[in-house]
N, C-alpha and C positions, 0 to 999 in steps of 0.2 A: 211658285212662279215659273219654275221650266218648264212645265206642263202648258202653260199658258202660250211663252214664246214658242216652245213647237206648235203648238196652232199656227202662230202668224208666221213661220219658217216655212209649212206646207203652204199657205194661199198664196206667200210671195214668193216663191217656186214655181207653185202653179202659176201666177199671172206671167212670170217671167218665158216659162217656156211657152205657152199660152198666146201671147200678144207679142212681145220683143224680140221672140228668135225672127232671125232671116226669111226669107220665103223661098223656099228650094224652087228652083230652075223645073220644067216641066219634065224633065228627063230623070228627074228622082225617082230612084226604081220603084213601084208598088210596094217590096216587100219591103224598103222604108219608110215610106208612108203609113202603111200599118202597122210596124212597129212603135214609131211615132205617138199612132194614135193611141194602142194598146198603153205604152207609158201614160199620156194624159189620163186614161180611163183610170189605171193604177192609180196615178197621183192623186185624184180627183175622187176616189173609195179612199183612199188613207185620209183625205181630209176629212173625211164624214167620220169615216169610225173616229181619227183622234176628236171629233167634238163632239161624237154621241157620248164618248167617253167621257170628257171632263164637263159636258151636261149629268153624266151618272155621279162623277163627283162634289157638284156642287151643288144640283136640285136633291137636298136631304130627302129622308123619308118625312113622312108628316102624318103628324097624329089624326091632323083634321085639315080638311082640303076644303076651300073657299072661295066661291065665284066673285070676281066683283060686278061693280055697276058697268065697267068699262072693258068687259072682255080678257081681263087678267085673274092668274088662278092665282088664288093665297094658301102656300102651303105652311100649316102652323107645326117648327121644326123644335123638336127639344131645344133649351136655350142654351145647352152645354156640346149640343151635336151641328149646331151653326156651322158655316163654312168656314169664319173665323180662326177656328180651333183647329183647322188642318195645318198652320202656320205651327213648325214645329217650336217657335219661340213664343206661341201662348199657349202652348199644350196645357202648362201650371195653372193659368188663370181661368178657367172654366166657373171659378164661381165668385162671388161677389160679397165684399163682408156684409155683416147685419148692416150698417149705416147705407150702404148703395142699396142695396135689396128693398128697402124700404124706400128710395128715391124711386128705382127702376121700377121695379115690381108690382109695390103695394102703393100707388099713388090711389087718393081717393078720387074716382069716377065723378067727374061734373059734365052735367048733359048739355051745358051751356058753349062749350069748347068746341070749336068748328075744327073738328081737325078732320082729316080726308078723310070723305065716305070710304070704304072701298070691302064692305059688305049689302047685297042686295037685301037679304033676310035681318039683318041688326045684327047677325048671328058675330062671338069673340073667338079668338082662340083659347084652349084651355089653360088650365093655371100650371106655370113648369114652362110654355112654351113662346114663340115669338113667332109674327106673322113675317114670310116672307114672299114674294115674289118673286113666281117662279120665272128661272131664266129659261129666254127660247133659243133655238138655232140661231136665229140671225144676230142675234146679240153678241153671242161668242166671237162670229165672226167683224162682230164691227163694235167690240166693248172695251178695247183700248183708246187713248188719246192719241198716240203716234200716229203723226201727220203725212199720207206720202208727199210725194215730190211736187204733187199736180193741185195741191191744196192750201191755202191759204189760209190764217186766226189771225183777226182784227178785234182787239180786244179797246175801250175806253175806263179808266178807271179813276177814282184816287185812290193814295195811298200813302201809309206813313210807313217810315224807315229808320232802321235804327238797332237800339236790342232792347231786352227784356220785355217785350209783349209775350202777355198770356190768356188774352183772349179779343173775340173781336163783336159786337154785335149790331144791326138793324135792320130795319123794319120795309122790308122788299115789298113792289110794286109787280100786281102779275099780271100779265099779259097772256096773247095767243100769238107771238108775231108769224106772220105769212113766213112759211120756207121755199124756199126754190125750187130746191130740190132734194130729194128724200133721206139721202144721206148726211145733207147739212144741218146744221143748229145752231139756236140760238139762246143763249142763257143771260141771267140776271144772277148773279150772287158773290159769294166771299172769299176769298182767300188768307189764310194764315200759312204764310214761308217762312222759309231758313233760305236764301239768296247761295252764302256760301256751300252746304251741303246739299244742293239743289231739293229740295222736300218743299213739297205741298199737300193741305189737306184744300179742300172745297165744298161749300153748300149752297143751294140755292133750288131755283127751279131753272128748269130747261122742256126745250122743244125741238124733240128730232126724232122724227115720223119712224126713221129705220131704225131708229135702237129701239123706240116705245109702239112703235104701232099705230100710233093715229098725231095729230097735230096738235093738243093739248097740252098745256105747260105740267111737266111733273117734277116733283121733289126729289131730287138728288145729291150723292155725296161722289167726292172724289179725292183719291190720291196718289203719290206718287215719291221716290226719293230719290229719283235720277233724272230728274228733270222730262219724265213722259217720255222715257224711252225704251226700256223694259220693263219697269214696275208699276205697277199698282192699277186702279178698276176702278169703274162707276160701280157705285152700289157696292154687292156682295158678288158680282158677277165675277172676280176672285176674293181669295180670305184675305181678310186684314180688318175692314169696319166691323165690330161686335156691335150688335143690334142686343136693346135689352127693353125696348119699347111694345107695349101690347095695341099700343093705337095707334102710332105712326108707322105705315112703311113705303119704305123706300122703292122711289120709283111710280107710284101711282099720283094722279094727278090734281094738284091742286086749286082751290079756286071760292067764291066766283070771279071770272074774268076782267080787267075793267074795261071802258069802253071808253072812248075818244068823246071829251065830251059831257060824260055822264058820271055815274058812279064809278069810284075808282076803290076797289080791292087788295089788301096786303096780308104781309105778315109776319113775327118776330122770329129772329132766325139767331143764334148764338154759336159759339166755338170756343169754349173755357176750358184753359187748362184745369185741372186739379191739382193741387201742389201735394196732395198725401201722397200721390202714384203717379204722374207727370202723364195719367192718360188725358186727352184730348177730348173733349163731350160735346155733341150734337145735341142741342136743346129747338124746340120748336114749339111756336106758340103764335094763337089767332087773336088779334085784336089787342083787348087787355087783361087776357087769361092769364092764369101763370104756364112756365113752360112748362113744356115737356120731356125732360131729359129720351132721345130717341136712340142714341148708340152711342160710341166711341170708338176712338183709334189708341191703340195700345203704344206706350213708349217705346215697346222691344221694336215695333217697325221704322224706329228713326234713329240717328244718330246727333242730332242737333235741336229739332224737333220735340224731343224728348224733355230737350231742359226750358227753353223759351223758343218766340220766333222773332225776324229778323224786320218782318216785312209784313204788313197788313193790306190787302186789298179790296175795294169795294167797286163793282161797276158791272160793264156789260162786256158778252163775248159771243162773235160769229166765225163758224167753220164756214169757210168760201169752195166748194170743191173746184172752181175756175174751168169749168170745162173749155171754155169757148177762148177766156182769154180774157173779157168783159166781168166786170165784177157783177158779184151776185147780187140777187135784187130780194136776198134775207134782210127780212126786217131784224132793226134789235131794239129790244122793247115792244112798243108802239107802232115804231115805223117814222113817228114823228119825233124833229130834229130837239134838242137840249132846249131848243132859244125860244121853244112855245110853249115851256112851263107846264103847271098843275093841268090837271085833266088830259093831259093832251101828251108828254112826253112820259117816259117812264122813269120813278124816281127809287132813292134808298132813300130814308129818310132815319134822323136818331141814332148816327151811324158814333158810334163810339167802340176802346180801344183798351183794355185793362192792362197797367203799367205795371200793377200791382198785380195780386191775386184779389179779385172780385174790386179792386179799385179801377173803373171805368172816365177815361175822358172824352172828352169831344176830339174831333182832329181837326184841332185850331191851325196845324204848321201841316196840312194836306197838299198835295203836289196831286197835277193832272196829267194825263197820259191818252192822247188822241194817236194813235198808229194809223188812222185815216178820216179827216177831220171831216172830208168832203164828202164820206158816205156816212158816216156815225163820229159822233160829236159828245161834250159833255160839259157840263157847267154845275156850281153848286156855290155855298153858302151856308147861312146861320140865319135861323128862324126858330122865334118864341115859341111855337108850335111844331116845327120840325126839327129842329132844333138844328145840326149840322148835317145838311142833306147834298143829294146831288140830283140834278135833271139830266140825264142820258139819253141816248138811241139814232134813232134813221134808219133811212129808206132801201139803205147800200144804192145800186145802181139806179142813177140818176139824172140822165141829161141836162143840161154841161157838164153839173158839177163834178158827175162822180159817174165817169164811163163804164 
């Protein structure tokens, strides 16, 4: 993880001397000015080498290299040489007893399972290895959550509170929502916390053209034990989520979309603890397949988290980068508001809460959380068919309502 904050020590450096210093007087001698400059050029070579660098450390070598459909390279890494295992407190763990091996590994192949394309040829990775997606430059530089000063998270949820939760699961609505702008996003998905030792893990999909490259909702994870201020990454973009999935990965995108209206698209999304090893498990699943166990987070990266969570969270999230002062006009979801239901607003539906280990309830005592009601909104319920869901989203900026 130091590796990491020196990255972001050089760019906020460089932005600082960059944009914020003074503007010298016209009378600044030449030969400070091009000192000046010669420093920037310095700073600005150090930031490259330090991220070609911890590009060198985290893009593994790969047995077999893989195009997808969508312009991302799938590099298939030994599953014991993962970026994971650079985390000196899973060095031990590199392998998996018989019982997970046979969940992870050897699951039997069903061709009926819509899980993301993300080979053009069918082509798999070999046996021994895990598909990853390879990280690029610009992710590095924009693959933390820490927010600067000039930006804004408007988040709508429910959520139950309390202790003993160990896992959380339902069944997410995907979308493409419109972004603003490049750097912004917008997500659908789950949180399991520890409130007091500030830790989150996250899954869901999300949409942010500059971390992924184009505007399509993809599957991602996140975490963090300081509350998103030095630790922790999307994806594998640093070590800590062990990936043990041969068909899910992370970061490529999910789908089909649904459409306002029309056909509406989802999918089962899980976070259960284990109670033999207190790791965390990312399961995923289309329709009503069974899941997929796709990775975990290991207990040694928590200190509360480890044992149970405190806090469950279900809902939607937009980064605002506020350039102008006006709020952004990222949709979340749909775009359209809670109060226009099925087809139309984006929902979780089946949203349930395991009290126990593998004992699941509904969130009959859920609490609601609008941070800004007038650009994105939230409402839910109980339904025979949906069982305990929520309808989410909006337009963000919005004349009157939502300047």
């Amino acid at each position: 993880m130091k590796f990491s904050s020196q990255i972001m020590s050089f760019i906020l450096h460089f932005i600082l001397v960059a944009f914020i210093c003074p503007i010298y007087s016209l009378e600044t001698s030449n030969h400070h000015i091009v000192n000046q400059t010669l420093r920037l050029e310095k700073e600005s070579q150090n930031i490259n080498k330090t991220i070609k660098a911890y590009l060198q450390q985290i893009n593994k070598p790969a047995i077999k290299t893989i195009q997808s459909p969508y312009g991302d390279i799938i590099d298939c890494v030994l599953f014991h040489k993962q970026p994971a295992f650079d985390l000196p407190q899973l060095k031990g763990q590199k392998s998996l007893n018989s019982q997970e091996e046979s969940k992870a590994h050897n699951q039997i192949d069903n061709s009926t399972v819509n899980f993301p394309s993300w080979s053009l040829s069918g082509e798999s990775c070999p046996n021994g290895t895990i598909p990853i997606r390879r990280t690029k430059e610009e992710e590095i530089k924009f693959g933390t959550k820490g927010l600067p000063f000039h930006e804004r998270l408007y988040e709508v949820i429910t959520y139950v509170q309390g202790a003993g939760y160990h896992g959380a699961k339902g069944t997410i609505n995907v979308w493409a929502p419109r972004v603003e702008n490049r750097e912004e996003s917008s997500s659908s998905k789950i949180w399991v916390q520890s409130l007091t030792a500030k830790e989150s893990i996250e899954a869901g999909w999300q949409v942010c053209p500059k971390r992924f490259g184009d505007s399509r909702p993809r599957i991602f994870t996140y975490w963090t034990v300081d509350a998103y201020k030095a630790t922790g990454c999307y994806n594998v973009i640093c070590p800590g989520f062990v990936q043990t999935s041969k068909k899910v990965v992370l970061g490529l995108p999910v789908g089909p979309v649904s459409v306002i209206g029309g056909d509406q698209y989802d999918f089962n999304l899980k976070i259960e603890q284990d109670q033999q090893n207190q790791r965390w498990w990312l399961e995923y699943a289309a329709g009503n397949e069974n899941y997929e166990r796709v990775g975990y987070w290991s207990y040694s990266l928590f200190k509360e988290l480890n044992h149970e969570a405190n806090l469950i969270q279900f809902g939607g999230e937009v980064v605002d980068l506020n350039p102008s002062g006006d709020h952004t006009s990222t949709f979340m979801g749909s775009g359209e508001f809670a109060d226009e239901g099925l087809k139309k607003a984006a929902y979780i539906r089946n949203m349930k809460v395991a009290v126990n280990p593998n004992v699941y309830i509904d969130l009959l005592d859920a609490e609601y959380l609008e941070e800004k009601p007038e650009c994105y909104n939230i409402k839910g319920g109980f339904d025979k068919d949906y069982e305990t869901y929520i309808f989410f989203g909006g337009p963000g900026r919005n004349y009157p309502r939502c300047p």
